[in-house]
N, C-alpha and C positions, 0 to 999 in steps of 0.2 A: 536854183531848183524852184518848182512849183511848191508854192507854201504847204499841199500835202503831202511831197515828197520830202521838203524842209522837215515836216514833222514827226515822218515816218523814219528819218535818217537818227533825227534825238531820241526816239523810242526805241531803234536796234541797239543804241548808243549803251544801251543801259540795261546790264545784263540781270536777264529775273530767270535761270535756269529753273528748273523742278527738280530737286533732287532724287524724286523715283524713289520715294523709300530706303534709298542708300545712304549712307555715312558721310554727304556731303553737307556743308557750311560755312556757313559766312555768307555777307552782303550779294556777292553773286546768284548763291543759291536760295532766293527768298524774292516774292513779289515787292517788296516794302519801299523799294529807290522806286520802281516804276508809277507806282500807288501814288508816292509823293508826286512826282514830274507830274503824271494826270491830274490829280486832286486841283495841283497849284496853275496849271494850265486852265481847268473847266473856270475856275474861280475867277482867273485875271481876265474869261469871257463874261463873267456875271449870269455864272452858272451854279445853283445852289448843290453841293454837294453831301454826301454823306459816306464817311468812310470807317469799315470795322473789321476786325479780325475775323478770320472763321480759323485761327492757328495762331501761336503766337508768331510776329513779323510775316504774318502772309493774310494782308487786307484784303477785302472786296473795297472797291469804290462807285458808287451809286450816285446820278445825279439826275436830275429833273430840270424839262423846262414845262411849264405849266401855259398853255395858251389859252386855257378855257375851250378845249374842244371834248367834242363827243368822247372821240375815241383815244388810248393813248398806245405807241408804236415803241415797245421794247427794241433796243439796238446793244447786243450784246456781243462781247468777246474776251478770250483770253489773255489774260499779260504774261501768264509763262510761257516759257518754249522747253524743250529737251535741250538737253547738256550741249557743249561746243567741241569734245573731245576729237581730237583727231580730224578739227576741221581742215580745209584744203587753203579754206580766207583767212584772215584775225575775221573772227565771229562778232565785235564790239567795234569795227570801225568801218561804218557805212562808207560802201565807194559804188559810186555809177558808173557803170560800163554797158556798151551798146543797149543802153535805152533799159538799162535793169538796172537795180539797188540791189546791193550785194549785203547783207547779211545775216546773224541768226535771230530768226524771229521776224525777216522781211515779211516771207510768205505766209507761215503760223504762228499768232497769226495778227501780229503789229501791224499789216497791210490796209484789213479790217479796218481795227480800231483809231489809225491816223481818218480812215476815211468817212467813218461815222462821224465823231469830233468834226472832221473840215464842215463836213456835208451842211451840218447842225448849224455849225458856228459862223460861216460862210455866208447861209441863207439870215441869218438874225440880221449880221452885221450891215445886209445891203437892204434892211427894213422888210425882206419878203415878210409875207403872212404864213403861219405851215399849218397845216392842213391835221396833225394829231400833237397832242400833247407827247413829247418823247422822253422816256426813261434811259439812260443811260443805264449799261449793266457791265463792268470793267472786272472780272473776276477770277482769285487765284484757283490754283491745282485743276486746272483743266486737264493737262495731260497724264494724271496717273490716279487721282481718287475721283474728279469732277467734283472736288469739294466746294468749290465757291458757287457753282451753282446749285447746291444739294443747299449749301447754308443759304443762300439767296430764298431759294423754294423755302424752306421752314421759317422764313424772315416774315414772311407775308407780301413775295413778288404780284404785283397784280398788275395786268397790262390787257388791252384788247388783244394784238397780236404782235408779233415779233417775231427781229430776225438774227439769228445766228450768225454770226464772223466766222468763216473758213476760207478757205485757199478753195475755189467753185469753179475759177477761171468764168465767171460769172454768168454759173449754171445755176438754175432754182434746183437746191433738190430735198424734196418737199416727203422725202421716204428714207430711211437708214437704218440697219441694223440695231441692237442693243448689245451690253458689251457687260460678261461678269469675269470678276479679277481675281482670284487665290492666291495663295500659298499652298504648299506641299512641303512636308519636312520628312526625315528620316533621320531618326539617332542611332547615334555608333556608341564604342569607347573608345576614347584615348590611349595610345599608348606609341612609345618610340617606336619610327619605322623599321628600324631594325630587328623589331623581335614581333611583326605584324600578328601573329598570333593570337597575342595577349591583347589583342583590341579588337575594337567591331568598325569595320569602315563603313563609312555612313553612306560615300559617294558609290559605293559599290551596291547598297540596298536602295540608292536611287535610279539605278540603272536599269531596272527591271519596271521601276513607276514611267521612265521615261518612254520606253519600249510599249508599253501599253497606252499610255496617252498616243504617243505618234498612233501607232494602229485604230481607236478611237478617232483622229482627226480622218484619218481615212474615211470610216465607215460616213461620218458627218458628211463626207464631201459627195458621199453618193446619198443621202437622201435625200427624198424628194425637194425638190426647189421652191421658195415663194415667190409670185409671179415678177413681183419686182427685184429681190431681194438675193433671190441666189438660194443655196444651203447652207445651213450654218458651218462653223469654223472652229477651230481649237488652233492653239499651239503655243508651244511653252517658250517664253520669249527670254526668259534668265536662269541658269544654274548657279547656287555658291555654295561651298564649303569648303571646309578644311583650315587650319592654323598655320601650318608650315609645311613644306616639304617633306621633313623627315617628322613627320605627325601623324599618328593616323589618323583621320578626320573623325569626330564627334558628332559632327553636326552637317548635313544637308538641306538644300531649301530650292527647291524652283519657281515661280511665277507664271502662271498659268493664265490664258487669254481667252475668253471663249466667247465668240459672237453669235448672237441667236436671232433668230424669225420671229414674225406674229406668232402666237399661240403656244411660243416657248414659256416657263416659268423657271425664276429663279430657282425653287424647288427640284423641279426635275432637271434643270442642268446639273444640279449636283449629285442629284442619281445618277444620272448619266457616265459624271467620272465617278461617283461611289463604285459603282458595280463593275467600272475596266479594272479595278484597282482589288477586286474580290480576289483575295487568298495570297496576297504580299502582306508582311509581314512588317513592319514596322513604318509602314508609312501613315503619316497624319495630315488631316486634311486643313487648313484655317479654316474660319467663317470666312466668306468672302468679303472682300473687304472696297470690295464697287460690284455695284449690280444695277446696271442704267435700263430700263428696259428702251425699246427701238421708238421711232414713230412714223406715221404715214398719215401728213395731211390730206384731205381733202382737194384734187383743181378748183372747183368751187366755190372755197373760200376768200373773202376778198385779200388780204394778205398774199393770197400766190394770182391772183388774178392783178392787182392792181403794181404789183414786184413785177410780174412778166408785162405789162403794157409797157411800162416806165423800162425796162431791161431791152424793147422792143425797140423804141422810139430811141432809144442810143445808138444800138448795134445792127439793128437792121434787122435781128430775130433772136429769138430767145429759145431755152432749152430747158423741160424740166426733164429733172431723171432721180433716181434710187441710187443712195450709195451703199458700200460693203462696213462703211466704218460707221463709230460713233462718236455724237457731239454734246454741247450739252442741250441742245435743242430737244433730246428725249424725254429730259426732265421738265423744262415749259411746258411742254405738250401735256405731259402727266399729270400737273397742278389744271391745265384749262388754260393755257395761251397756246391757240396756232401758232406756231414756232417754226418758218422753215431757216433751211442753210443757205448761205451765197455770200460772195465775197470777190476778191481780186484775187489771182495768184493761182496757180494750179500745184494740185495735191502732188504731183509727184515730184514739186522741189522742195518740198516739206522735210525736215529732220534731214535734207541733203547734208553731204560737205562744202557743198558751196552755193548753200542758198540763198535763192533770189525771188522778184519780184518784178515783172513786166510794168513801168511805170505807165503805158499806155492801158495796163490795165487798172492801177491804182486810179488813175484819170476819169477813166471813162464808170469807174463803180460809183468816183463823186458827183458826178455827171445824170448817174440812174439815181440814187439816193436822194438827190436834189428836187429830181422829178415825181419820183414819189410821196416828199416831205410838202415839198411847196402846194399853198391853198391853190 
């Protein structure tokens, strides 16, 4: 294997799932093994590191190379991926097949972060000069709070400009949605299914909350569009409750998704389902528990001017564009770093069952990063 493929094979190797808020645990479900491999990896390059919890056993890892330049060039990604459940592959044992790397966390988005590290570590080792001082940014709960970059941001992140790790198929996309997260509950009482009477089913007074969100994502999908962006989004991506079968449920809960536009506020999304939800009866709403708002750089800016030259001079041409999702790139943005997204891998083998990675793309992203880095 090419030593970025080598690296990218040891980082699927090593499972950092997100438990999503769910019941899950243990060393699988926790960034902390992956944290270690990086941490002890930057260090045997004579790379100064810094690594800290924003949870207990779910680190950030930060690292810095200092060149004494003007400017410095955040390279950021995540080390979780979503669960391996009902994979199609074993999800923890990198295999190459027709010119891809096969597993979870190839594409989101270990693909990235192998190719940031090579790019960096690659260019030192053959004495190049680089062109920005680079921040390393390696961090947990990307895919269900974006806590490590929220804890990053309140750490005192500072960088000129930066770039997000995603699956881009290595498109600039320099515009994206923002993305807020709830809960919804509804309480019953218990009581044996046999005498369903003498209880209040919970999953039954969530059925009427669910009916009115669906109808709500409707109306959302017909309003007006933002020029890049689309109309905003809902949709309820979890249901649970209940104890057993012959129980009648107590307790319900669904998880609610909702992507918004410029000029949406947290505030008024919540109006938004407040009022679908006007004259049911027992439903409650959480504080939201992620509220990323979107971003949309500037072309302008040298961060996408000098990403698309270097993207140019690889593939023959480049492509910027708007996407539907969110990254943590919203939250850079929000603090004052241009922050756009790009990476190796295309989004739609993301959270596949048998996800992979075009190592011809892994290649050629260390290839533009290089160009971009180097004085």
């Amino acid at each position: 294997m090419e030593p970025v493929a080598k690296l990218l094979a040891d980082l699927v190797a090593i499972p950092s799932m997100n438990p999503m808020g769910r019941k899950r645990d243990g060393a699988q479900y926790s960034e902390k093994n992956i944290a270690d491999f990086i941490g002890s990896y930057l260090k045997r390059n004579a790379i100064d590191i810094e690594v800290y919890d924003i949870a207990p056993g779910r680190p950030n890892v930060m690292a810095f190379v200092d060149v004494k330049a003007q400017d410095s060039l955040l390279l950021e990604a995540h080390m979780d991926t979503v669960h391996a459940d009902n994979m199609s592959i074993d999800p923890f044992s990198p295999v190459i097949r027709d010119e891809k790397l096969y597993g979870r966390g190839s594409c989101d988005t270990k693909g990235s972060l192998a190719a940031f590290c090579h790019s960096v570590i690659s260019l030192i080792q053959s004495g190049q000069k680089l062109r920005f001082n680079i921040v390393f940014l390696f961090v947990s709960d990307e895919e269900y709070r974006f806590g490590g970059a929220q804890a990053a941001a309140k750490k005192g992140l500072r960088a000129s400009f930066g770039i997000t790790g995603e699956p881009t198929s290595l498109s600039i996309i320099r515009a994206h949605k923002g993305v807020t997260r709830l809960k919804i509950r509804t309480k019953g009482l218990a009581a044996h299914s046999a005498y369903p009477e003498r209880g209040k089913n919970a999953i039954y007074r969530m059925a009427p909350v669910v009916e009115r969100l669906e109808r709500l994502a409707k109306e959302l999908s017909n309003h007006k569009p933002n020029p890049l962006l689309g109309p905003p989004s809902l949709s309820v991506g979890v249901i649970e409750g209940g104890q057993a079968v012959n129980t009648v449920p107590d307790e319900c809960w669904i998880d609610v998704d909702r992507r918004s536009i410029p000029g949406e506020t947290t505030e008024s999304i919540l109006e938004s389902i407040k009022a679908s939800l006007n004259g049911l009866t027992g439903a409650q709403m959480d504080p939201p528990y992620l509220s990323v708002a979107g971003m949309d750089v500037r072309q302008d800016l040298p961060i996408v001017k000098l990403l698309s030259q270097s993207v140019k001079e690889v593939t023959g041409s480049v492509q910027i564009e708007a996407a539907p999702y969110a990254t943590d790139a919203g939250i850079y943005n929000s603090i004052g770093i241009p922050t756009v997204v790009f990476g190796p891998g295309n989004i739609a083998e993301a959270h596949t069952h048998a996800e992979f990675i075009e190592l011809k793309q892994l290649e050629q992203s260390v290839l533009i990063l290089q160009r971009l880095i180097a004085a």
